[in-house]
C-alpha positions in Angstrom: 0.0 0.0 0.0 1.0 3.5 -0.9 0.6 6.2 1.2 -0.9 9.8 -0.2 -0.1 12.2 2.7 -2.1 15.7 1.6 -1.3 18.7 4.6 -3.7 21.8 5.1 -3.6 25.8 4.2 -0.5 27.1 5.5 1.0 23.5 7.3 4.0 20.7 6.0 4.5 17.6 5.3 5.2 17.2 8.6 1.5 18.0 10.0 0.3 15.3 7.5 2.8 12.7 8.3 2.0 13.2 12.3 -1.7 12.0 11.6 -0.4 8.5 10.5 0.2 5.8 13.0 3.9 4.9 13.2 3.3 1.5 11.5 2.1 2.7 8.7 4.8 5.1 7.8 7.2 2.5 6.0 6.1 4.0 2.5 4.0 7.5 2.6 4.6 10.0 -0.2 4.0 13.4 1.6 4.5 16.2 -0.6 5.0 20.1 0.5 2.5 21.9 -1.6 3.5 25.1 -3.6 4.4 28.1 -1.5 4.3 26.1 2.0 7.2 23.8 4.0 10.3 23.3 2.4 9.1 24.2 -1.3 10.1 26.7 -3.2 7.9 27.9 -5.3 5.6 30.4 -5.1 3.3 31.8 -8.1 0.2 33.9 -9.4 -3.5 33.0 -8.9 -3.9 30.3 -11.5 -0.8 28.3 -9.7 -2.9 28.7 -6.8 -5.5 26.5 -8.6 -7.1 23.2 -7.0 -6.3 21.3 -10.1 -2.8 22.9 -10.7 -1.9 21.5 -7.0 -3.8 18.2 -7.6 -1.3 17.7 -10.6 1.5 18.8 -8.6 0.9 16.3 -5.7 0.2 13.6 -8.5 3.8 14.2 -10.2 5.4 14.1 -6.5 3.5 10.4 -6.2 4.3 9.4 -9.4 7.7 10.0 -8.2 7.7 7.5 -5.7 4.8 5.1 -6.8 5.6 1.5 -6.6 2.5 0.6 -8.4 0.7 -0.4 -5.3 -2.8 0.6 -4.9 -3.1 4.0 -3.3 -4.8 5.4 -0.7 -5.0 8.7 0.4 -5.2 10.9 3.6 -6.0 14.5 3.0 -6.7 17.2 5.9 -8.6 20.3 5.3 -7.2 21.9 2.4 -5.2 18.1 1.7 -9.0 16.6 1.5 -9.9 19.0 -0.9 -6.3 18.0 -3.4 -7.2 14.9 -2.2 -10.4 14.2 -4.0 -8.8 16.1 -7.2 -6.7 13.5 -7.0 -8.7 10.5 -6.8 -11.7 11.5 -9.1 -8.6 12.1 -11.6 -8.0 8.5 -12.7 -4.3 8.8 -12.8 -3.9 5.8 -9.9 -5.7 2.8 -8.9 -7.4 4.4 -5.3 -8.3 1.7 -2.8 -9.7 4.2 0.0 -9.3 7.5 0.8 -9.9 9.9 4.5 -11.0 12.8 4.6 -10.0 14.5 7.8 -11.2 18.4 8.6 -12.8 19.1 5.6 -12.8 22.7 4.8 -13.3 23.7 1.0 -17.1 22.9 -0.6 -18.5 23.4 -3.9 -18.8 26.9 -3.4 -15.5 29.3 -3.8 -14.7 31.1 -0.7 -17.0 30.0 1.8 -17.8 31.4 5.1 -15.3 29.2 7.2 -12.1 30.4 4.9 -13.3 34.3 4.8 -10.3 34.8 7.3 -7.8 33.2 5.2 -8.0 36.2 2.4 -8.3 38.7 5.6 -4.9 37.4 6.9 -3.7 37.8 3.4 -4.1 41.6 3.0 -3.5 41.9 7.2 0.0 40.7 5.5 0.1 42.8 2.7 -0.6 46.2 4.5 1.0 45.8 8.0 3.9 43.4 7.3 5.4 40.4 9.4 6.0 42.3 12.6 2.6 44.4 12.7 0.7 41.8 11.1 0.0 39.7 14.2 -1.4 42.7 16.2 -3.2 43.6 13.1 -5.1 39.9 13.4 -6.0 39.7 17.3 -7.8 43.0 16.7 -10.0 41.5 14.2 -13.4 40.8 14.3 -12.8 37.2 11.9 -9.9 36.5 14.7 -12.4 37.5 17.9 -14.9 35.2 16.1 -12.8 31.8 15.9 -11.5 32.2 19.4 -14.9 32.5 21.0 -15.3 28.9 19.7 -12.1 27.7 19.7 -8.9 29.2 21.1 -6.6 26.2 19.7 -8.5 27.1 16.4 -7.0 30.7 16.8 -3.8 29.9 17.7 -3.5 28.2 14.3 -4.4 31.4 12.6 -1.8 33.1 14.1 0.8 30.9 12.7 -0.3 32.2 9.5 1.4 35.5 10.1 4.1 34.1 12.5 5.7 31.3 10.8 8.7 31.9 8.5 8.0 33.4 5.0 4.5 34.0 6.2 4.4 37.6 4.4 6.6 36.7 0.9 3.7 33.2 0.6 0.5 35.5 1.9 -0.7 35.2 -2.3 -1.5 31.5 -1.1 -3.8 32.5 2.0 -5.5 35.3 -1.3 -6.1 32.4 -3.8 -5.9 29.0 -2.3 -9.6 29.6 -0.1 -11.6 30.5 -3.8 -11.3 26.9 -5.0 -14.1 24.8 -5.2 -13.6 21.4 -3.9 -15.8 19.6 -5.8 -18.9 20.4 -8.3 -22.4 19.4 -6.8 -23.2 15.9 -6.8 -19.9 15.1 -7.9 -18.4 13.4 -4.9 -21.0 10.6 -5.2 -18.9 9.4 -8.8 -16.0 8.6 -6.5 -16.7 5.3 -6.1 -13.7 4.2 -3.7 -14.1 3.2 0.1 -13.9 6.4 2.4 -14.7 8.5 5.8 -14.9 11.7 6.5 -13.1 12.6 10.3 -14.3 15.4 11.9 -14.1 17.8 15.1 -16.4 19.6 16.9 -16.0 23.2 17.7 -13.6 24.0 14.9 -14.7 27.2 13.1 -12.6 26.7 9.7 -13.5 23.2 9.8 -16.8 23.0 11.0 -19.0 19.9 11.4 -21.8 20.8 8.8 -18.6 20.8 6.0 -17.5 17.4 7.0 -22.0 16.3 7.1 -22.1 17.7 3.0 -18.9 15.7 2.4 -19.9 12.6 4.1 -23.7 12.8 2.6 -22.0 13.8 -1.2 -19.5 10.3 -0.7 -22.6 8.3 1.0 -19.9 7.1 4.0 -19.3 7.2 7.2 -18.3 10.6 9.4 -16.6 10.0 12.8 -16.0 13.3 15.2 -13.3 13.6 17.4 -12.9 14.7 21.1 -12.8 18.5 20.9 -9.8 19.8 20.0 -9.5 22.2 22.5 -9.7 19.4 25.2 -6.4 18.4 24.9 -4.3 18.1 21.5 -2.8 14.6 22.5 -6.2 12.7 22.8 -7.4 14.2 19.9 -4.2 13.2 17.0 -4.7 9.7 19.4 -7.6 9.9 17.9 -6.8 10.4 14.4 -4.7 7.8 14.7 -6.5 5.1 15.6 -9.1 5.8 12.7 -7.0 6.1 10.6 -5.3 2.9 11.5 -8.2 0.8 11.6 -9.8 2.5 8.4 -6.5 2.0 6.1 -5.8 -1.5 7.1 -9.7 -2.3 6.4 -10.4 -3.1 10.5 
């Protein structure tokens, strides 16, 4: 079995690989998408594209592939490559988990307005202003009353490194539209969706279309604000018994 690893808006490689139980690590392709982790590349709007990052993910498997089936483990903005990926027809899928979804069928919906807010915070303050700039925010105020972890990760937006010279990702990446409607139900491959509860950019009624569109299961998580450890525990364990068919 091969591996697809597919990280969020604004995380690494790393962040996906840390979802995966330790066993089942012996062969995961794990890309860095454009303009995030250890890439290098950055670009305009139309390399910013769902299905110009799909096809960028693909060559990094092709890379790699050993021609075993693949299945693929996508987290918010990963789901939404993830499902690029699979409806493509480029690889033999065997399942595929969804985790956090976040992008829909329409572009730009409610739960990623901040991300294009963060963008221009960016743009007009800079990286040492722009982290004042968010916690006086109305869209920052608004995640925090729900979720304070879920704020936190906004602020890494604008204080991890080369946050300011990649803000065109946080601007483009949120308009793409997942899917078209009624087109996840053409997938045809086992999957689950994995969500959290009280998680504003991810929130439950996201991950309900997704599992409704794909007609399988959805599984919630302990809140992540109730400790980070039982919840990737969690993850794990889903994703464990889901990939080796338990």
């Amino acid at each position: 079995m091969t591996i697809l690893a597919l990280h969020g808006l604004g995380g690494s490689r790393a962040n996906a690989l840390a979802y995966l139980p330790k066993d089942l690590r012996s062969h995961v392709v794990a890309p860095d998408l454009r303009a995030h982790g250890a890439s290098t590349l950055l670009g305009d709007g139309d390399d910013f594209a769902l299905e110009s990052l799909a096809s960028e993910c693909a060559d990094a498997l092709a890379a790699e592939h050993d021609g075993s089936p693949v299945s693929i483990v996508g987290t918010s903005l990963g789901a939404a490559i993830g499902v690029r990926i699979a409806l493509s027809g480029r690889f033999a899928i065997d399942r595929v988990a969804f985790q956090r979804p976040s992008f829909t069928h329409e572009s730009l919906p409610a739960n990623l307005a901040v991300f294009p807010v963060i963008a221009e915070l960016l743009e007009r303050h800079g990286p040492r202003r722009s982290l004042a700039a968010l916690r006086a925010s109305g869209a920052y105020d608004a995640v925090r009353g729900v979720s304070p972890v879920g704020a936190d990760a906004l602020e890494t937006q604008v204080t991890q490194p080369l946050a300011w010279e990649r803000r065109v990702r946080l601007l483009e990446i949120p308009r793409n539209r997942a899917y078209a409607p009624g087109e996840l139900a053409s997938l045809g491959v086992a999957s689950v969706v994995l969500a959290s509860p009280r998680d504003p950019v991810h929130p439950l009624h996201v991950a309900e279309e997704w599992s409704a569109g794909l007609g399988c299961r959805m599984l919630v998580s302990p809140a992540r604000d109730d400790g980070a450890a039982a919840v990737m525990a969690w993850y794990r364990e889903q994703l464990g018994s889901f990939l080796t068919g338990l």
